[in-house]
N, C-alpha and C positions, 0 to 999 in steps of 0.2 A: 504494500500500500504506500504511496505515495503521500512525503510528509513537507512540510511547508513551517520552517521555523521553531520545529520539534513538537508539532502539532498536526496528528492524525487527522488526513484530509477528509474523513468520512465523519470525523468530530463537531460538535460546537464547543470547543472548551476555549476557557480564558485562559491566559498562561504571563504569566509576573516573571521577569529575569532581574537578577540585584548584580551590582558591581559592586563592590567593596571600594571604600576610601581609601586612599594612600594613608599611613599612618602621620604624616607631618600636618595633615588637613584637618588633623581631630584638634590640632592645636590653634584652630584658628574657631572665631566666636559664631555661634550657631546664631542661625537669625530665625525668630518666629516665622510660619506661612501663616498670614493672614484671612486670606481669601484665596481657593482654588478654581476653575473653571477650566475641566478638562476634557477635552471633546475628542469625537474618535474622527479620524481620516479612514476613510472608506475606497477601497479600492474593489471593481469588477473587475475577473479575470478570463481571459477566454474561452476557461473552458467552462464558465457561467457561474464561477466559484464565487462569493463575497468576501475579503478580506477586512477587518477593521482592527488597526492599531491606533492605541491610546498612548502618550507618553503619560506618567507617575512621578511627581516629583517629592521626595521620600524626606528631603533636608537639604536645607541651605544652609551655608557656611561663608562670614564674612573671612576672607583674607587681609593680613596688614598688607599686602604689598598691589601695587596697581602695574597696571601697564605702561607701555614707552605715551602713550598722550595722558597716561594722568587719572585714566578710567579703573575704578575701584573692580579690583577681580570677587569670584566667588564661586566657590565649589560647588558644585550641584550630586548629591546622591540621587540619580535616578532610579527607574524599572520601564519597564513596557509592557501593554496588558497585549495579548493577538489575541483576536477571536475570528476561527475560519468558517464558512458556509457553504455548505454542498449544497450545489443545487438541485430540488428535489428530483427524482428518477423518473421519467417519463414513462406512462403507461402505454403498454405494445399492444 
């Protein structure tokens, strides 16, 4: 069976993947999330499949140090949600 981002193409499941922080980034100051709004991108595929990935943003982390014009950095712990859709099996 043919799989799409370690999710069984004949599935609906959600699927979460975590990166781990660098250890130097726990030493920079965590900043509340406020407010989220996280919406899914949707993709049709040709062989009539649904694809929808959501990005998850897991913790923000200020850094003391910025970039070459001056712009404050920040760590981002993400994930990513996929949920794939077969499309239903046509009746013969």
């Amino acid at each position: 069976m043919a799989k799409i981002a370690g999710v069984k193409k004949n599935s609906s499941k959600k699927l979460a993947i975590s990166k781990p922080l660098d250890d130097d980034i726990y030493s920079d100051k965590l900043v509340e999330i406020l407010n989220t709004k996280e919406s899914w991108n949707e993709y049709e595929l040709a062989d009539g499949s649904k694809l929808r990935i959501k990005p998850l943003v897991m913790e923000v982390r200020k850094s003391p140090k910025k970039d070459e014009n001056g712009n404050q950095q920040y760590h981002i712990r993400s994930s990513i949600a996929i949920d794939v859709q077969q499309p239903p099996k046509s009746k013969k």
